[in-house]
C-alpha positions, 0 to 999 in steps of 0.5 A: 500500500502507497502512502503520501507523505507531507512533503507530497512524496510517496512510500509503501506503508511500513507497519514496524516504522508505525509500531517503533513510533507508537512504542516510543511513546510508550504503549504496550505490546498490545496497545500497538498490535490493536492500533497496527491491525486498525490503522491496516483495515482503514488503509487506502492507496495514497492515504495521506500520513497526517490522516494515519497519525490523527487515527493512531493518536484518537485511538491512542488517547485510549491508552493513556494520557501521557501516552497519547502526547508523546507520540503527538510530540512532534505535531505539538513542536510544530505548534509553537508557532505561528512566530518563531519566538517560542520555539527560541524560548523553548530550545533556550530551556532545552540546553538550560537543562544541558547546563547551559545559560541561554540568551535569546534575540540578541543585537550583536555588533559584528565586524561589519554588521549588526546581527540579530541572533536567535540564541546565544547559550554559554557554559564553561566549557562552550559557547555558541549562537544558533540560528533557529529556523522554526517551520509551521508545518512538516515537509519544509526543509531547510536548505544550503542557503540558511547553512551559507548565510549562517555561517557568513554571520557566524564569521563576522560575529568570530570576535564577538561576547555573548556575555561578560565573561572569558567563557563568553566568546563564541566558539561555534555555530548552531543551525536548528529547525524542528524539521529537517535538512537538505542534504546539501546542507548537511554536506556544507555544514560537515565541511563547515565545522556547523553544528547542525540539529534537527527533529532526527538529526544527529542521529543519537542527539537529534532534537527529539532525542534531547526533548526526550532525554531532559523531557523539556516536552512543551506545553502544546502536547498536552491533550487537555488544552485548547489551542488558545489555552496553549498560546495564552500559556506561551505568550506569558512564558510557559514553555514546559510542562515542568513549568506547570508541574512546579508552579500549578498556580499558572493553570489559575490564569486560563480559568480551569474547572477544577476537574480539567485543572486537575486532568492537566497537572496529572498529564504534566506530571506524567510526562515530567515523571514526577507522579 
């Protein structure tokens, strides 16, 4: 059977590539049997994969909460946007849990330009700028043009201070996007020296590797809120729902029912691991 992927290729419909996401996310050996043996009975040449997701997740909610916003993690990165200011603030609280100390939208001097920067992070060891380039939507890649232009204002930025400090000299350059690379870009980058990060890319430290890793899972997986909940929650700071698990009282500011403020907190805290 022929699916339709999001950036309109086509591939036959793997049924262990389904059953590895769904145990990621954590369901159970018969969880997945049951969600695989339904997803196969609906199947239709050029299904598009956006409707064999949106089937998995509503048969998934069955399963368990946490369960269900894991396996919705990557949709819910996507919906960050529609600007790119929370996926900066929320990739700064990702290397914060890798110890760094992160800085986002800064106006640097450069030897022949002034730059905005999308996130400085510095840390005894190393520091770094990153351009973050956010997608609203899967299928869009970023390019061997976003590698070249970055690393040109990487280059005249070479002298520059992220901060006050000997440790605040920018060592390296970051390229990011919640999607992926072409390969030329990644072919640049190697030759380069850029440090390139995306959903599955590298392959043992992608960005969904390190969400996992720290579980810095953004507030927009969880399956309790509106959308409009979520943005007001982002607009004010709320990034993480370890936000939420260690200061509840924020839930106050959207005006829950005390059952759906409880059913939030449970599903923060199951995905935090702090229940």
């Amino acid at each position: 059977m022929i699916i339709t992927k999001a950036d309109g290729s086509t591939e036959e419909f793997r049924p262990q590539k389904l059953a590895s996401s769904l145990k990621k996310a954590g369901a159970n050996p018969n969880e997945i049997a049951y969600i695989l043996s339904e997803i196969e009975s609906s199947l239709e040449d050029g299904m598009k994969t956006q409707m064999i997701y949106q089937k998995a997740f509503q048969l998934l909610r069955n399963s368990g909460e946490s369960v269900a916003a894991r396996y919705s993690l990557r949709r819910a990165v996507f919906n960050l946007g529609p600007t790119g200011f929370p996926f900066e603030d929320f990739l700064g609280k990702i290397f914060e849990a890798e110890g760094y100390t992160t800085k986002r939208r800064l106006i640097l001097k450069g030897k022949c330009a002034t730059h905005e920067v999308d996130l400085a992070a510095y840390s005894p060891a190393d520091t770094f700028i990153a351009e973050a380039k956010f997608h609203a939507r899967p299928g869009v890649k970023s390019d061997l043009q976003v590698a070249m232009y970055s690393y040109a204002r990487y280059l005249d930025l070479a002298s520059t201070q992220v901060c006050k400090g000997d440790q605040c000299g920018i060592v390296s350059l970051r390229v990011i996007t919640n999607t992926k690379f072409t390969q030329a870009a990644i072919k640049y980058a190697e030759c380069s020296g850029i440090k390139l990060l995306s959903w599955d890319y590298p392959k043992h430290d992608s960005l969904h590797n390190k969400i996992e890793r720290h579980r810095t899972y953004p507030i927009t997986v969880l399956t309790h809120l509106t959308t409009s909940q979520k943005q007001f929650l982002l607009q004010n700071g709320v990034i993480l729902c370890s936000d939420i698990t260690k200061n509840p009282t924020i839930l106050h500011q959207i005006n829950l029912q005390r059952n759906k403020f409880d059913a939030v907190l449970r599903e923060a805290q199951a995905l935090c691991g702090s229940l």
